[in-house]
C-alpha positions as CSV (number, residue, x, y, z in Angstrom):
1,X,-163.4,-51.2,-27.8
2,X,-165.7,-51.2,-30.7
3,X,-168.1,-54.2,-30.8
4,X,-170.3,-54.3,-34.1
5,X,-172.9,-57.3,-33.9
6,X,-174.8,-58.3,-37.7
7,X,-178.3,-59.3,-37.1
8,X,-180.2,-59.6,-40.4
9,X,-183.5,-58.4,-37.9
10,X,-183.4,-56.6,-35.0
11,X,-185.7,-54.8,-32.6
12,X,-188.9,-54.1,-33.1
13,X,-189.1,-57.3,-35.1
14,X,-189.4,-59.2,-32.1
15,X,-187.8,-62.6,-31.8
16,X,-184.9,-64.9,-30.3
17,X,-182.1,-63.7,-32.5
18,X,-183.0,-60.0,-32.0
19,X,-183.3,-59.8,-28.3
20,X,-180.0,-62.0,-28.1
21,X,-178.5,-59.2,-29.9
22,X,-179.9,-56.5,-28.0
23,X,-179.0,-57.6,-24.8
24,X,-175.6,-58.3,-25.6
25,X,-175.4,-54.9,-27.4
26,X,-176.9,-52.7,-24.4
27,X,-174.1,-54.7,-21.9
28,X,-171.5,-53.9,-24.0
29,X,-172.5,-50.4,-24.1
30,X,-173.4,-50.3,-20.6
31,X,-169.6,-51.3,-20.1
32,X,-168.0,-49.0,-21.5
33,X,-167.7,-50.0,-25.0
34,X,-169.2,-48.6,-28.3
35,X,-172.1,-51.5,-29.4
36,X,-173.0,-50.8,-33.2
37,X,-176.0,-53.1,-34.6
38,X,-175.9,-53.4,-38.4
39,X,-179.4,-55.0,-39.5
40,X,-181.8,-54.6,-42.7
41,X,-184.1,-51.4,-43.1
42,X,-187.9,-51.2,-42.1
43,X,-190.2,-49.1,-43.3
44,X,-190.3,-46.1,-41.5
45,X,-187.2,-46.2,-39.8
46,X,-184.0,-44.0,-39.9
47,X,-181.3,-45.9,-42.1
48,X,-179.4,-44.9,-39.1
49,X,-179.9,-43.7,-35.1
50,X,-178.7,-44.2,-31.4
51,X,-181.1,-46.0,-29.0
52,X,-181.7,-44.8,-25.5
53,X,-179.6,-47.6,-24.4
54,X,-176.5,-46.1,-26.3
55,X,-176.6,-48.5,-29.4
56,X,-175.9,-47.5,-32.5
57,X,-177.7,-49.0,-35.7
58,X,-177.3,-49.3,-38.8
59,X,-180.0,-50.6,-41.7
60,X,-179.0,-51.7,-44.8
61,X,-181.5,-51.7,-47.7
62,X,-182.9,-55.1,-48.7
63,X,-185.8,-57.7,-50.0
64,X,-187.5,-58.7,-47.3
65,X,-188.0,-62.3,-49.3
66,X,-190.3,-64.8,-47.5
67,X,-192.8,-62.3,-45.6
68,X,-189.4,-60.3,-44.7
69,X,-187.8,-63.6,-42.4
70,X,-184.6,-63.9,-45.4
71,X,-183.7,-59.8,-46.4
72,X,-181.5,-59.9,-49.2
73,X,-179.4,-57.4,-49.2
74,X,-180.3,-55.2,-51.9
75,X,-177.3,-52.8,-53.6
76,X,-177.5,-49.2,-54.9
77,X,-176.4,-45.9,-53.8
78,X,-178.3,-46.2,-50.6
79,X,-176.1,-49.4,-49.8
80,X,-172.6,-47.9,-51.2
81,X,-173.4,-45.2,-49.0
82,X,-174.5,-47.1,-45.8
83,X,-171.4,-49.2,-46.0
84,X,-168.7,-46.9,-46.6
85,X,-169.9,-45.2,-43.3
86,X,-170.2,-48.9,-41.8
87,X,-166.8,-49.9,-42.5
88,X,-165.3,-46.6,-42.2
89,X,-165.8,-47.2,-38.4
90,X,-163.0,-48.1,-36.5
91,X,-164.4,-51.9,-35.6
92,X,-162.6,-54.2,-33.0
93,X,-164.3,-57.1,-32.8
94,X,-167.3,-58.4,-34.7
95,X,-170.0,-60.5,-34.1
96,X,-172.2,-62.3,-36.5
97,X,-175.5,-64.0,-35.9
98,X,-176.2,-66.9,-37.5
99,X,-175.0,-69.3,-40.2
100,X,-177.3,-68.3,-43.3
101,X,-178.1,-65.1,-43.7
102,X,-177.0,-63.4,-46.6
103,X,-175.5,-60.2,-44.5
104,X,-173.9,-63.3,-42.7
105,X,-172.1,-64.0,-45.9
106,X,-171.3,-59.9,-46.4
107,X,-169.9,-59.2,-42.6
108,X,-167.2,-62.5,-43.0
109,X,-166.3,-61.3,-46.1
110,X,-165.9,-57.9,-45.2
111,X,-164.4,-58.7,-41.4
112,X,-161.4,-61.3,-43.3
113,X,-160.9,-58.4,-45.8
114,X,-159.9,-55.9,-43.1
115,X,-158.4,-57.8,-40.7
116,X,-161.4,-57.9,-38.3
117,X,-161.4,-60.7,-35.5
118,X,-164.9,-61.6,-35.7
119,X,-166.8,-64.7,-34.8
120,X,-170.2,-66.3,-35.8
121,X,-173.1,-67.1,-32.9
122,X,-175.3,-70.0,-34.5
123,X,-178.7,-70.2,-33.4
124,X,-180.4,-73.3,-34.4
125,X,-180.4,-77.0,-34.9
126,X,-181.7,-77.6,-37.8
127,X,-182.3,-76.4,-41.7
128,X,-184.5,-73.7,-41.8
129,X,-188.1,-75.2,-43.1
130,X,-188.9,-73.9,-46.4
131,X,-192.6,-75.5,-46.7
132,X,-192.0,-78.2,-49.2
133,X,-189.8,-80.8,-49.4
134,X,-188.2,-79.8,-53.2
135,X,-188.4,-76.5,-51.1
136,X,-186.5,-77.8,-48.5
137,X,-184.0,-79.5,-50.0
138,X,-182.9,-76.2,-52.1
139,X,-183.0,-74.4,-48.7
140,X,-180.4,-78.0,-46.7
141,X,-178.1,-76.9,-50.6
142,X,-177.9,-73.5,-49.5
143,X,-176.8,-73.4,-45.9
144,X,-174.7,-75.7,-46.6
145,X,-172.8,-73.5,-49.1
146,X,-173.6,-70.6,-46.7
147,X,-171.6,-72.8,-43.8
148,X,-168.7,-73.5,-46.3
149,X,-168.1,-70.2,-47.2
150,X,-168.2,-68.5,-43.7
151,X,-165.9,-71.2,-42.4
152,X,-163.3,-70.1,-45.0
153,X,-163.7,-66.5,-44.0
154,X,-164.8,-66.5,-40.6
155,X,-163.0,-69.6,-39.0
156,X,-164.6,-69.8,-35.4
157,X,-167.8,-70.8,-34.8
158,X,-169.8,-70.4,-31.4
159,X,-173.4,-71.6,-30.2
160,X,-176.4,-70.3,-28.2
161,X,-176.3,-73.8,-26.9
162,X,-174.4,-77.2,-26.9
163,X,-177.2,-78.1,-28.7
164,X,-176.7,-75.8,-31.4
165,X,-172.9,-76.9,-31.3
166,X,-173.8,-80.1,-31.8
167,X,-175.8,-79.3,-35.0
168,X,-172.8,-77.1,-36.3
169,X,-170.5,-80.7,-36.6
170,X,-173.5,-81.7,-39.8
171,X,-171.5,-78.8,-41.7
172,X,-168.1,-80.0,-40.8
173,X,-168.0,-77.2,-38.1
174,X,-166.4,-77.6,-34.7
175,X,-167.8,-74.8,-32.1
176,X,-165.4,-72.9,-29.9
177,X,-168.1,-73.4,-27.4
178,X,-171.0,-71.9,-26.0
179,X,-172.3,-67.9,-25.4
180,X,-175.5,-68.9,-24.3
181,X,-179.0,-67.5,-25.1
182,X,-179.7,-65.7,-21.6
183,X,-182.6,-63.4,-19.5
184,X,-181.6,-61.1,-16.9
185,X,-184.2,-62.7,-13.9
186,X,-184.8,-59.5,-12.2
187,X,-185.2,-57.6,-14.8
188,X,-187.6,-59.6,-15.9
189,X,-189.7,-60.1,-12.7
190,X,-189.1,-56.1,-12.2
191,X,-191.6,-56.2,-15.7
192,X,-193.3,-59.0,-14.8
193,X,-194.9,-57.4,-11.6
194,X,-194.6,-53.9,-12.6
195,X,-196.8,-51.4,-10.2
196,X,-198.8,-51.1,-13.3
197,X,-199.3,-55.1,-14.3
198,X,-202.0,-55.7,-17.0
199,X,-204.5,-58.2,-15.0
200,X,-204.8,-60.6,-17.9
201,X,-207.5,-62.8,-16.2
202,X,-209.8,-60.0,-16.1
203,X,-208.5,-58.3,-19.5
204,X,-209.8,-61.2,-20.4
205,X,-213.0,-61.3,-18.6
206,X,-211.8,-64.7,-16.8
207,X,-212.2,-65.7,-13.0
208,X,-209.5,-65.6,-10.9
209,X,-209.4,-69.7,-10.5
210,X,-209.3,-69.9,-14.5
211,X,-205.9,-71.8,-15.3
212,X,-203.5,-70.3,-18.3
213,X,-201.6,-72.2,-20.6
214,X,-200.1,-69.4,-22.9
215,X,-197.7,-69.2,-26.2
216,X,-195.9,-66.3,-26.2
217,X,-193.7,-65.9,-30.1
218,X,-193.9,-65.8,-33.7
219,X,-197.2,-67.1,-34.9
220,X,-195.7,-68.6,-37.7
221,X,-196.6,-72.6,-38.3
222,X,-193.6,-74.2,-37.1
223,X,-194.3,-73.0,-33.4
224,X,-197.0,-75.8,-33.3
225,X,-199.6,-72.8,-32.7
226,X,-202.3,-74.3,-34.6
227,X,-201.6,-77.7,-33.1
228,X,-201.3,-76.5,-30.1
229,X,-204.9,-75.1,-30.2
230,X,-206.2,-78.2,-31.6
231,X,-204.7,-80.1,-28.7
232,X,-206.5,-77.7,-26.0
233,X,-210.1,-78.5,-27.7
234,X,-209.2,-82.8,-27.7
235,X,-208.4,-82.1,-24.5
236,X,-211.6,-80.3,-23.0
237,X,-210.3,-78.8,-19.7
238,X,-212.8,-77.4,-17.9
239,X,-211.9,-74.4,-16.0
240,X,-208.8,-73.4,-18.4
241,X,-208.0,-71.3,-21.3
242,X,-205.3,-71.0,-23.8
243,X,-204.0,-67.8,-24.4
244,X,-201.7,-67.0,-27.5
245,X,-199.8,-63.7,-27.1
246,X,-198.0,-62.9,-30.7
247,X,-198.2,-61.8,-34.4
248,X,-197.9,-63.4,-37.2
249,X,-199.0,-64.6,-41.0
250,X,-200.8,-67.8,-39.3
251,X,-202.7,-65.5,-37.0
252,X,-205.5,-64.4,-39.6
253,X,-206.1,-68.1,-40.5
254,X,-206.6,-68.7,-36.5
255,X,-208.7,-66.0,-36.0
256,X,-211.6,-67.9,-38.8
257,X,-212.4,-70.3,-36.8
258,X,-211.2,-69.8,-32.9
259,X,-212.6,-71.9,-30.0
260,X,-214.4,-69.8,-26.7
261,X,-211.8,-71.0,-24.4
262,X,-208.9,-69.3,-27.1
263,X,-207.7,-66.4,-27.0
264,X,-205.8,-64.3,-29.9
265,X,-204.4,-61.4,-28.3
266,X,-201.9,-60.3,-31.6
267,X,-198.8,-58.7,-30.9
268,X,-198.2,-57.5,-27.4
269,X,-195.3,-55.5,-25.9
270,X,-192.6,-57.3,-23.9
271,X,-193.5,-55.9,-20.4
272,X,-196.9,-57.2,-21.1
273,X,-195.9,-60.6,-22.5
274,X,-193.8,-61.3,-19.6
275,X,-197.0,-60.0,-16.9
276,X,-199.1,-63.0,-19.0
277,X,-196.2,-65.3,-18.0
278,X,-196.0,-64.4,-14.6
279,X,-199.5,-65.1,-14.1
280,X,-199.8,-68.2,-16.2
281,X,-200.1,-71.9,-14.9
282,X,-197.8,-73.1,-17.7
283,X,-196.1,-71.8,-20.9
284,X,-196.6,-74.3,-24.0
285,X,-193.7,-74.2,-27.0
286,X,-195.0,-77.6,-29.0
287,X,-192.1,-76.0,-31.9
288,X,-191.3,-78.2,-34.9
289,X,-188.5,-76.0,-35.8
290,X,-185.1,-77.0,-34.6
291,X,-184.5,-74.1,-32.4
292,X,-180.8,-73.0,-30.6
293,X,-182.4,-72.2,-27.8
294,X,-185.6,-70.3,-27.6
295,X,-185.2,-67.1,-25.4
296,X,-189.4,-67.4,-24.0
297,X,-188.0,-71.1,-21.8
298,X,-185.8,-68.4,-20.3
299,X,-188.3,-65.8,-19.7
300,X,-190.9,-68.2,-18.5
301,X,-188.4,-69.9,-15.6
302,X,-187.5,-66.1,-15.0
303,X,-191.8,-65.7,-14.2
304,X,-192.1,-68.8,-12.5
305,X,-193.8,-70.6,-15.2
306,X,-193.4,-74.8,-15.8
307,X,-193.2,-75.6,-19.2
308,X,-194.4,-77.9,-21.8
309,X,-192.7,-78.3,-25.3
310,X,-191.7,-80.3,-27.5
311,X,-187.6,-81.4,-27.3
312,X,-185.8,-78.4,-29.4
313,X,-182.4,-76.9,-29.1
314,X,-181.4,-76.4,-25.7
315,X,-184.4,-77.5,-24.2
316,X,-182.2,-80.4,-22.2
317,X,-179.9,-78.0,-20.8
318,X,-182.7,-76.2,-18.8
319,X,-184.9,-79.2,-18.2
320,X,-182.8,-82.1,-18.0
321,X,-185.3,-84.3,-16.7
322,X,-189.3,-84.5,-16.3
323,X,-189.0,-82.8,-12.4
324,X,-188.0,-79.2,-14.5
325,X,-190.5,-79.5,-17.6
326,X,-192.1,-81.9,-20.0
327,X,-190.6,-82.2,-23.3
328,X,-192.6,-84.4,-25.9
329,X,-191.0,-85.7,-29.4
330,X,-193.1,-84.0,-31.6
331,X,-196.2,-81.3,-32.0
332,X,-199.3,-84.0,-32.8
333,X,-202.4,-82.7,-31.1
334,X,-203.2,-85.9,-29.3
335,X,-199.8,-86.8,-27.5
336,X,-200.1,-82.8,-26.8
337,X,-203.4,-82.8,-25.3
338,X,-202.9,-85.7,-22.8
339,X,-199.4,-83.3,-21.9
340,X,-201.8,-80.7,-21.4
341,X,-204.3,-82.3,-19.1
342,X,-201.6,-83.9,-17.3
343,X,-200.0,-80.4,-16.4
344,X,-202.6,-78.2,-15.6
345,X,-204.2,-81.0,-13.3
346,X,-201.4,-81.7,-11.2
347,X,-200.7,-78.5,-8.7
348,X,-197.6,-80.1,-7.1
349,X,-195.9,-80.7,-10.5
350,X,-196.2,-77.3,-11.4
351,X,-194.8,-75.7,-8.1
352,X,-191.7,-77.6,-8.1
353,X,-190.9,-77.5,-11.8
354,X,-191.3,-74.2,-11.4
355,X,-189.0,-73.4,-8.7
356,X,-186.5,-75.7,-9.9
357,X,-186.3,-74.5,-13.5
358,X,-186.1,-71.0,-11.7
359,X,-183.0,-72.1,-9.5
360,X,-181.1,-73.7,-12.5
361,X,-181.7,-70.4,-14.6
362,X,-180.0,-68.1,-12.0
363,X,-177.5,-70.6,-12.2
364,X,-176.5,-70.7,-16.1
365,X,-178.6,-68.5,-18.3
366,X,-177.9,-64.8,-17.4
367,X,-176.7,-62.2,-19.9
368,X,-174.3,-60.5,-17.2
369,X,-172.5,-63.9,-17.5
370,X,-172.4,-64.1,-20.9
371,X,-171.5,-60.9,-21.8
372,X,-168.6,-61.6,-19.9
373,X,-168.0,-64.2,-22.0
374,X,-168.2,-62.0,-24.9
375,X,-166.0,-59.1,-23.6
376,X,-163.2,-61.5,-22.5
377,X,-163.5,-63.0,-26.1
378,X,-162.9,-60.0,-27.5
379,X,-160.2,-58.4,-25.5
380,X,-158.5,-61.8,-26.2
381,X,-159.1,-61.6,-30.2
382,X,-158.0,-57.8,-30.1
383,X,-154.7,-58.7,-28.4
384,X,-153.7,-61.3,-31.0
């Protein structure tokens, strides 16, 4: 069976949507099956290749409009030649990520045309923030025209969490159900405490008693990042240090004027982000942006981290009440500050949130399970 997934970004653009799509990919592959990734072009990489993991990938040309986080696909002969190899391939069963994205829009087009059974995976709960509110409007006008359009060519709808599903019903959408964002646990504690683990409190030149609230992501301003670090300095905690572990157009901005007990570490490999985790005291997400269900909650349970973030998509499902993690309504510095005082003084807290969060992961958030899910979908779909 032939499983092509469209991602608009994939790997090494690092981020929710693209690890969802590469796990799920190297599973399938790792089954048995042939896993094909169709995503946009980056500089300096082959239009197409196979991964070490068996994937095969293909990137179409396109604008990378807004700082490359909406390609467009972009046609010419270098497209019209990409996609009569693309859907010249034998394809069984497609998968499409996300409501919005214009290669969205081109795979349920192209999968109704030929017969495809193919699905779309949503992966948020909310419009996608534009920066202004004229802005933002144009961007609600959109996706909803985006959502109309894919529910007359692609009919069946799935999310990365009820949350998500529950968001889908504002387009007039009702979700299948869920294939939930995921982590495999011991794979990532196998990174996590690698024989060759980066040390980050002395990296960092830090004692070992030093606590570690970290942000591990997109350094983008709907994370909260900058009002996360304001938070930390309101909050004065001696003996602690905020540590922000990604890339991103907000970082040089960050970087003017950065407090002593901040640290900007840039863009870090995943091994390395999840060894920062594993030896944090607590992992801080204080996102304005109406995620599915970020994939770091996952990996942060996975390295025996407590959490703190503000509610987003999903966030329920894996802490359901205040004994798993704090969730605050929104990202203002002062409400966070007092959230982070009140975490990284309180030892007992941390321990059992920790282990709890841990237990309910193992539980319902692995990708072995959901590409189950996924495979079982597909045979189905085949077979009608």
């Amino acid at each position: 069976m032939t499983i092509c997934f469209f991602s608009a970004q994939y790997l090494p653009t690092v981020g929710g949507v693209e690890r969802y799509t590469y796990n799920l990919a190297k599973r399938v592959a790792a089954a048995g099956h042939k896993a094909l990734v169709v995503t946009s072009a980056l500089p300096g990489l082959p239009s197409q290749e196979t991964d070490a993991d068996g994937i095969q990938i293909l990137r179409l040309p396109v604008w990378p409009l807004m700082k490359g986080r909406f390609p467009v696909l972009k046609p010419g002969r270098a497209f019209s030649r990409l996609a009569k190899d693309l859907w010249e391939t034998p394809i069984d069963f497609c998968v499409i990520n996300t409501r919005f994205y214009i290669s969205s829009l081109y795979a349920s087009y192209h999968c109704r045309k030929r017969n495809i059974p193919a699905i779309v995976v949503d992966h948020s709960t909310g419009h996608l923030p534009m920066g202004s509110g004229i802005l933002n409007t144009a961007g609600a006008f959109y996706e909803h025209l985006a959502a109309a359009f894919l529910k007359r060519h692609t009919p069946r709808f799935y999310g990365v969490s009820q949350a998500v599903c529950r968001w889908l019903e504002h387009f007039g959408i009702q979700a299948e159900g869920q294939l939930y964002n995921a982590v495999d646990p011991a794979e990532v504690r196998a990174l996590a405490h690698a024989p060759d683990t980066i040390q980050w409190r002395d990296r960092l030149g830090l004692t070992p008693e030093e606590k570690l609230a970290v942000f591990v992501g997109r350094v983008i301003p709907e994370k909260g990042v900058a009002e996360l670090i304001q938070a930390f300095q309101i909050a004065q905690l001696p003996g602690c240090s905020l540590v922000i572990a990604g890339d991103g157009p907000l970082l040089p901005t960050l970087r003017q004027n950065c407090p002593q007990n901040v640290h900007l570490l840039g863009a870090v490999d995943y091994p390395a982000a999840m060894q920062l985790l594993a030896q944090a005291d607590l992992y801080c997400l204080p996102t304005y942006y109406a995620e599915g269900f970020p994939t770091t909650f996952l990996e942060a349970a996975a390295c025996g981290c407590p959490i703190l973030t503000t509610r987003t998509g999903g966030s329920d499902e894996l802490l359901p009440d205040e004994s798993y993690g704090i969730q605050l309504e929104n990202a203002r510095p002062e409400p966070l500050a007092k959230a982070l005082e009140r975490c990284l003084s309180d030892e007992g807290w941390r321990r059992t949130a920790a282990q709890k969060t841990g237990q309910r992961l193992e539980q319902l958030f692995t990708w072995q399970a959901v590409t189950d899910c996924l495979l079982a979908l597909a045979a189905g779909q085949t077979k009608e």
